[in-house]
N, C-alpha and C positions, 0 to 999 in steps of 0.2 A: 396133569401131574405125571411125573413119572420118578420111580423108586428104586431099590435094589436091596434086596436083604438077602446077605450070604450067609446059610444055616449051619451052626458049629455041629449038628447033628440031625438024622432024618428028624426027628420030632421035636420040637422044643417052645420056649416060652418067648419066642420074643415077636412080634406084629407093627410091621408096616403097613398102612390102609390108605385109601384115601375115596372118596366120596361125593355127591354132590346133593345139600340138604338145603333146600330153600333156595333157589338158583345161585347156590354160593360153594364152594368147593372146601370140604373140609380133609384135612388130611391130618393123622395121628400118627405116633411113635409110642410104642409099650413095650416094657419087658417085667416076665412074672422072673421070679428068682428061681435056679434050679436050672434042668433040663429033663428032656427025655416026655413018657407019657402026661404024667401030673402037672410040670408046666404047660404043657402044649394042651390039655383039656382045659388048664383053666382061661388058657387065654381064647381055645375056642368059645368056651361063655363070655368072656369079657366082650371079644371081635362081637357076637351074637346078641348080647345083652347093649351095647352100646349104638349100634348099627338101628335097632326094635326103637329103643330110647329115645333116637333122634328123631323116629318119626312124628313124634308128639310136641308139642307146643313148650317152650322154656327155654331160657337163656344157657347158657354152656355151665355157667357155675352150677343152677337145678338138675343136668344132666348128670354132669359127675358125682354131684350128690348123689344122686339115686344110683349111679352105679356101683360108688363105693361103698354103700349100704346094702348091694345085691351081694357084692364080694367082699365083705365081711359075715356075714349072715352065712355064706358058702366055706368059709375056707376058717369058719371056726371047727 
């Protein structure tokens, strides 16, 4: 795989990834709303939280569940 994300600022919310989970290549696109420090940590949890999540057993729909449930519980 290969990518390119050009950043509107040094820090900010938005995450190109890409991965290989199960001999299979997964790759995502995210953006948190905003810019600056507070996007850009949250999406370091998300990258971080997501990345953890896949190493565990479950279909794609159980992953985002749980991760939507890590980043709601966070950013109440």
């Amino acid at each position: 795989m290969h990518g390119r994300s050009i950043p509107a600022a040094d820090v900010g919310g938005d995450l190109v990834d890409a991965l290989v989970v199960g001999g299979q290549a997964l790759g995502f696109v995210a953006d948190v709303s905003g810019h600056g420090v507070p996007a850009g940590a949250l999406m370091g949890v998300l990258k971080a939280s997501l990345r953890t999540r896949l190493r565990a057993p479950g279909d794609l729909s159980a992953v985002l569940g749980d991760i939507n449930d890590v980043l709601v519980e966070l950013t109440r």
